[in-house]
C-alpha positions as CSV (number, residue, x, y, z in Angstrom):
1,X,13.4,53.4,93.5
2,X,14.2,50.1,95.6
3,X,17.6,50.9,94.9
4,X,17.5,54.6,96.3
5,X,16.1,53.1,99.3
6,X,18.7,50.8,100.1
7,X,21.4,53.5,99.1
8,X,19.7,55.9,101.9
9,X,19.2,52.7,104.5
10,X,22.6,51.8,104.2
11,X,24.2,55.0,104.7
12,X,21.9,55.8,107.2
13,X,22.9,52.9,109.4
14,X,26.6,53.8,108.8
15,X,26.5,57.1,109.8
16,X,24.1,57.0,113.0
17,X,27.2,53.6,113.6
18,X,29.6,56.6,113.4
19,X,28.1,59.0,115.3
20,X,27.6,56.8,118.0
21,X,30.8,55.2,117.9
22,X,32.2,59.0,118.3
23,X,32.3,59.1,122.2
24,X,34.5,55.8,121.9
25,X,37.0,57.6,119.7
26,X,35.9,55.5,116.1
27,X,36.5,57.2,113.3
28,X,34.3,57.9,109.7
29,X,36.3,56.7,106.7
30,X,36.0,58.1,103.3
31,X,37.2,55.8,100.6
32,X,37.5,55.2,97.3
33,X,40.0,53.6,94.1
34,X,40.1,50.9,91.9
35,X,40.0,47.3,91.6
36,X,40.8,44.7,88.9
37,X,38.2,41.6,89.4
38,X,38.5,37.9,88.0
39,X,36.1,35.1,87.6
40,X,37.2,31.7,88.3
41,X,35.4,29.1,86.3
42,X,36.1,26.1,84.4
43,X,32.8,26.6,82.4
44,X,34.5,30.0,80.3
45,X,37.7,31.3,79.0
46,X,37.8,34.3,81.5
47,X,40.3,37.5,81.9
48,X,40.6,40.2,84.7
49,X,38.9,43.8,84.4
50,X,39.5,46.9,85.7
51,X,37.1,48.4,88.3
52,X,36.2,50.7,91.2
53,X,34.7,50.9,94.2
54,X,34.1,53.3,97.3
55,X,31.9,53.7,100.3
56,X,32.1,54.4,103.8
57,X,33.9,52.7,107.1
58,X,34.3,52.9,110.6
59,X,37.3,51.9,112.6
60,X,37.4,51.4,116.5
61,X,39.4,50.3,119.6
62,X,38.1,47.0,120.3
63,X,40.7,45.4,122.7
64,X,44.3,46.0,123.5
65,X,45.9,46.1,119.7
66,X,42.6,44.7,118.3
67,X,40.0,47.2,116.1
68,X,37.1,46.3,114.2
69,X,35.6,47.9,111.2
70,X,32.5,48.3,109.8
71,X,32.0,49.5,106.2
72,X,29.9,49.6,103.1
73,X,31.4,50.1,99.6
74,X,29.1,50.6,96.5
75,X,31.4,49.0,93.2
76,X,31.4,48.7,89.7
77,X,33.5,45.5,88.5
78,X,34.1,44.2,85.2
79,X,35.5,41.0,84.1
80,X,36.1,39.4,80.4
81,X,34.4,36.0,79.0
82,X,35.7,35.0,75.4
83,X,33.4,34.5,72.5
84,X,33.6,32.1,69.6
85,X,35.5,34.2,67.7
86,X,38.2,35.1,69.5
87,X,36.8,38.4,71.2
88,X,36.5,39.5,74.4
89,X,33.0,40.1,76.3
90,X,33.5,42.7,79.0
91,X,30.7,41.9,81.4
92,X,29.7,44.6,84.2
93,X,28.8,44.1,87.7
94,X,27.4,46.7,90.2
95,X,26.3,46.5,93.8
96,X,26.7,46.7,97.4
97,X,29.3,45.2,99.8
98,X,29.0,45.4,103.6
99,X,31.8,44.0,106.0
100,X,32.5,43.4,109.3
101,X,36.3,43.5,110.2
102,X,38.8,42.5,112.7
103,X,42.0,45.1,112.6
104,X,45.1,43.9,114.1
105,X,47.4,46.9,114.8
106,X,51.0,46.0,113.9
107,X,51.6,49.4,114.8
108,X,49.4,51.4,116.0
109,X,47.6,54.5,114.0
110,X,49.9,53.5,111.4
111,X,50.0,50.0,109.8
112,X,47.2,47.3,110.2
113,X,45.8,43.8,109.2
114,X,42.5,43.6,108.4
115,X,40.4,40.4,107.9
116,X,36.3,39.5,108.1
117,X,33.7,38.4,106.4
118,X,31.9,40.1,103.6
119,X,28.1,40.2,102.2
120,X,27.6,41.1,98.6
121,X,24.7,42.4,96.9
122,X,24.7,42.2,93.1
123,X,22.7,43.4,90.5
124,X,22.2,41.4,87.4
125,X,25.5,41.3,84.8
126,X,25.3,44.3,81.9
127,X,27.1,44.0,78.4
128,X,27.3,46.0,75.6
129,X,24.5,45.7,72.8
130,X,27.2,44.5,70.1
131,X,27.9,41.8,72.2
132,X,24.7,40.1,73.5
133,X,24.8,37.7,70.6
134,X,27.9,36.6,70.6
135,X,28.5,32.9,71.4
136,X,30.4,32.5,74.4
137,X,33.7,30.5,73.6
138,X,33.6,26.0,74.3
139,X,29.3,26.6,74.7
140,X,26.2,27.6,72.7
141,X,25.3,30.0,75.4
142,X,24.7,33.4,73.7
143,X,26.8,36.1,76.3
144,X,23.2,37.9,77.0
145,X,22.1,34.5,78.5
146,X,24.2,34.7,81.6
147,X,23.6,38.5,82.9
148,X,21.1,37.1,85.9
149,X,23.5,35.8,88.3
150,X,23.0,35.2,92.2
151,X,22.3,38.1,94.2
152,X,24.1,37.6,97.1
153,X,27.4,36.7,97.6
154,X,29.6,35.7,100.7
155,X,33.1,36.8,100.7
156,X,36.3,36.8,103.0
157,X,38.1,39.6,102.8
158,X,42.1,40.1,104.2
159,X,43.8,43.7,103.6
160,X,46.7,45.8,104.4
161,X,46.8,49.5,105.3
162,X,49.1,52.1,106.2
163,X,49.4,55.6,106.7
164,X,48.6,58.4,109.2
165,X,45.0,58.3,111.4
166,X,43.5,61.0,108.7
167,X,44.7,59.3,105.5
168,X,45.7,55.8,104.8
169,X,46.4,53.5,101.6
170,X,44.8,50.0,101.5
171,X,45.2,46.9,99.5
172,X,42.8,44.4,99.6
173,X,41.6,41.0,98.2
174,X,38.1,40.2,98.5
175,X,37.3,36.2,97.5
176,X,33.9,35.0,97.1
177,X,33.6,31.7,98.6
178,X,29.7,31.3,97.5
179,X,28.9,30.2,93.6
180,X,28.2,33.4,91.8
181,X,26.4,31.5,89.2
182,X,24.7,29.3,90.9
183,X,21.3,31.2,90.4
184,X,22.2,29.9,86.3
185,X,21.6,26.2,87.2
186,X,17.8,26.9,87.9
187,X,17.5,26.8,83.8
188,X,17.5,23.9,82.7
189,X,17.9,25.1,79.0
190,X,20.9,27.5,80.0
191,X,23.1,23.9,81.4
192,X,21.8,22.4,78.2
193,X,23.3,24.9,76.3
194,X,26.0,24.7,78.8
195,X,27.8,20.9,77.3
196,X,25.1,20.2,80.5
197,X,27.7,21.0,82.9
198,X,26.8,22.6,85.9
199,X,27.5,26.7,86.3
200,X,30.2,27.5,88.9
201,X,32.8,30.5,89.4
202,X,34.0,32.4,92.0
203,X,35.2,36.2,92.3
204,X,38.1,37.5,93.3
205,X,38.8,41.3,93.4
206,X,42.3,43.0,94.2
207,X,41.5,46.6,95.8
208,X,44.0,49.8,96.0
209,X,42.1,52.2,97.9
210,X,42.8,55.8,99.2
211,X,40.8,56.2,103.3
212,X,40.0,59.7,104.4
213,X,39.2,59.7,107.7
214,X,37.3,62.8,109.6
């Protein structure tokens, strides 16, 4: 239920943004592809997944060739952590990212930087049931002991699009500068279990996205 909430809240805002931003000639942006996520740690033997993600922007004049955007994006990322013996552990993350852009227009209606900061929302890690006790590879941490990592996340995001004004391709990369584990060191038995080293990683997420705009 809290999550249905936040689904209609969040779409709410961005639309009523939209509407409003209307009579200033912004646009609504319909979006959606996929994206192949990594986590950097020195505390496991991680590999890049494959992903998605989609959601909702708007894009307006701001000053001279200068736009900003505003956008939401619900995803569902995946990354790999390797177990004792030699398998992969494909761990699941969904959520909620909401970003605030600058858009420098190289040229204009067509090709365009875009850069800003980036809150992430994240629901707790999912794994298959075969793999919950699996030993995750240079620990004694089993991989179901891991799933509840921080909820929020700060990210910087820098992109590339091109196109027309009603469709556009983007490629993105969205880094998280903020310790996606760090909720993990509040255990004291998990950093135990953990050579007691202190959790750490960071995401990083390539995006190739396809924008309909109305």
């Amino acid at each position: 239920m809290k999550k249905f909430i936040t689904l209609i809240v969040l779409i709410t805002t961005t639309v009523s943004f939209a509407q409003y931003g209307r009579r200033d000639g912004n646009r609504i942006g319909i979006s959606g592809g996929v994206s192949q996520t990594s986590l950097f740690t020195n505390n496991f033997k991680s590999s890049p997944e494959i992903g998605f993600a989609g959601g909702l922007s708007v894009r307006g004049n701001y000053y001279n060739n200068w736009s900003m955007i505003y956008g939401m994006q619900f995803f569902s990322s995946n990354f790999n952590l390797q177990s004792t013996i030699n398998q992969k552990v494909k761990y699941n993350l969904e959520g909620v990212k909401v970003r605030l852009l600058f858009s420098y227009n190289i040229v204009e209606d067509h090709v365009s930087l875009d850069f800003g900061p980036q809150l992430q929302i994240n629901g707790k890690l999912k794994i298959s049931d075969s793999d919950k006790l699996k030993i995750l590879d240079g620990t004694l941490l089993r991989a179901d002991q891991i799933l509840d990592v921080s909820t929020f996340s700060g990210n910087f995001y820098l992109g590339l699009s091109g196109g027309g004004k009603v469709v556009r391709a983007v490629i993105f990369y969205e880094y998280g500068f903020t310790n996606f584990l760090n909720k993990l060191n509040s255990q004291d038995g998990l950093k135990v279990l953990n050579n007691n080293e202190r959790f750490k990683g960071n995401l990083g997420t390539i995006n190739g996205q396809i924008v309909f705009n109305l």
